[in-house]
N, C-alpha and C positions, 0 to 999 in steps of 0.2 A: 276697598278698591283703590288703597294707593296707589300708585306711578311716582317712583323716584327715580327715573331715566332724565339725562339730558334729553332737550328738545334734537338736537343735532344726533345722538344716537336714534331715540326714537324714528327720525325721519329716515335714515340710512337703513334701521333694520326692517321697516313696514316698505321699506323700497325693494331691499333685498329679496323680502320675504314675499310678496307681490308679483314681482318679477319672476321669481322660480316657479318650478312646476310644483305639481302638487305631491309631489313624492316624498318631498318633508327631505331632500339628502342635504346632510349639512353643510356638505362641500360643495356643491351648486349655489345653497345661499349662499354660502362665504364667498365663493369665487364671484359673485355679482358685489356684495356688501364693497372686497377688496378694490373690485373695478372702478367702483365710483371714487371711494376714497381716492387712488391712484391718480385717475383724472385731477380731484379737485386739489392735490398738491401738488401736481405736471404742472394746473392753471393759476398760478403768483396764489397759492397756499389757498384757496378759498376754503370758504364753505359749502357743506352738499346743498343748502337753500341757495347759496348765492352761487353754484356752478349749474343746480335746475335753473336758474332765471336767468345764466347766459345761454342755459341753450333749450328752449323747451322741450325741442323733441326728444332729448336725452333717453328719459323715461316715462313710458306714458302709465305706468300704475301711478299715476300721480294725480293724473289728470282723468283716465277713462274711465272712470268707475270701480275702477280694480278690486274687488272681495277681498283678498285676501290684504291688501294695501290697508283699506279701513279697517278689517277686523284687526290688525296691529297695531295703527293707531289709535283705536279706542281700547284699547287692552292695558289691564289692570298688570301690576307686577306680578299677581296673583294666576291671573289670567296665562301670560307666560310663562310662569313657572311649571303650570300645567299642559303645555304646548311642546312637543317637541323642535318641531319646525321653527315657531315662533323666538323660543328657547336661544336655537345658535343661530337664530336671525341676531339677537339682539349679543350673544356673544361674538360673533363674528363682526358686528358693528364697531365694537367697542375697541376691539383687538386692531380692525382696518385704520380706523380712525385715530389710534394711539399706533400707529406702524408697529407693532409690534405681534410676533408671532409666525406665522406663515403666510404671506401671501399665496392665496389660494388662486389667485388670477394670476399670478406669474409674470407680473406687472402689465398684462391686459387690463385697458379700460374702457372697451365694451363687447357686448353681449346678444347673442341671438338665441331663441327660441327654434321652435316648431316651421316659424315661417318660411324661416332660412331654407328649407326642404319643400314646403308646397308652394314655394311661391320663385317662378322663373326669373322674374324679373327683379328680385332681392339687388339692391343697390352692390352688395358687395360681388354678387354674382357676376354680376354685370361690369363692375372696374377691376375683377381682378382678383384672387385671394390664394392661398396656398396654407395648407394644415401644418403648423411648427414641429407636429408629430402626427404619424400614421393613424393613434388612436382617437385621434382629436374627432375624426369624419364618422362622427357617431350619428349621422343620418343618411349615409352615402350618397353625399354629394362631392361627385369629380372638382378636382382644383380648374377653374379657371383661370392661363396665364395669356398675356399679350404685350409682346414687347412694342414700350416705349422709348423711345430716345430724346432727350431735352439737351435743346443746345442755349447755352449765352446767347442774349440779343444784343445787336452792336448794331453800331450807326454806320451806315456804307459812306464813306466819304464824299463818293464821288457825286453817288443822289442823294444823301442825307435820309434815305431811308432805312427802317428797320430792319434787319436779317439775322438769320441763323448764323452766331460766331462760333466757337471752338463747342464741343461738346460739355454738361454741366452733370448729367450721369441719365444711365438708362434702369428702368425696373421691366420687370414684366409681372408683379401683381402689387396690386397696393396694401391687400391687408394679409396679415399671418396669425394664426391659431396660436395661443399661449396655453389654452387650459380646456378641459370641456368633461361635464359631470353629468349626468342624470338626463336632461333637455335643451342644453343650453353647451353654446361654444363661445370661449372668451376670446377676444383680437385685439390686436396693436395696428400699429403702421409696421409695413414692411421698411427695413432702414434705408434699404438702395432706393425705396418713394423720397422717405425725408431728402434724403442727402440730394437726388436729383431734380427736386419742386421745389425745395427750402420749405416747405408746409410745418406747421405746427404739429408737434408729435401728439397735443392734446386736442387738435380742434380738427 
């Protein structure tokens, strides 16, 4: 029952592997494995423990009970070897993690499920999002767009109060599809967000 995995792989591939559907496709795991990685070197190079503990909600196979999370984590070398799923959970960790290979995320650093489709009021629903490609909408759900416009705030001389100066840029969605395999759609920041809220392209 050995285990010769790093601790840092191990966690990435029972995340990976957790998080995807149960159809075992290797490129659903990898494209989640690649997301977090992605994230955690966007975030001043962290680590996947130390970019879960800035953000909990990140992923909840961490935290909810997840089946398929723990049976990874307690899994022998042996155990995976015998696993398909589990298998390029743990090569797609390794590969994410060492940037090297394919990003299967397409530099997307996160991820939706099933919800994304039953659930109306899906936060991304809701601010905005657009497919980076046609195939992406592999639950048929319509793009949500709404234009925003963001100006400079400048100090009015004359009342010393706050106002709308020169314009600083407009989007009309916030997130865009990079990737999407089996049950899962991977997203970024849309750039015209970044550039016009200065937001974090990781947070």
């Amino acid at each position: 029952m050995a285990n010769t995995l790093s601790a840092e792989v191990k966690l990435l591939a029972a995340i990976a592997y957790g998080e995807a559907s149960v159809a075992d496709d290797p490129n659903e795991i990898g494209a989640i494995a690649w997301a977090v990685a992605n994230r955690a070197r966007m975030w001043d190079g962290c680590t996947v423990a130390q970019l879960i503990a800035k953000d909990k909600n990140y992923t909840y196979a961490v935290t909810d009970g997840n089946a398929r999370y723990a049976k990874l984590t307690a899994a022998s070398d042996d155990d995976i070897a015998k696993s398909a799923g589990m298998k390029a959970a743990v090569e797609q960790a390794k590969a994410a993690l060492s940037n090297t290979g394919t990003d299967l995320a397409n530099g997307g650093i996160w991820w939706d499920g099933l919800d994304f489709k039953t659930n109306a009021y899906h936060p991304k629903r809701l601010k905005g999002f657009k497919y980076g490609d046609t195939a992406h909408n592999i639950f048929g759900v319509a793009e949500v767009t709404r234009l925003i416009i963001i100006h400079w705030r400048v100090v009015n001389k004359k009342t010393g109060e706050e106002v709308d100066g020169k314009e600083r840029g407009r989007y009309d969605h916030v997130y865009v599809s990079t990737a999407a395999y089996a049950s899962t759609i991977i997203w970024k920041y849309n750039p015209d967000y970044l550039s016009a809220t200065g937001a974090k392209a990781y947070k």
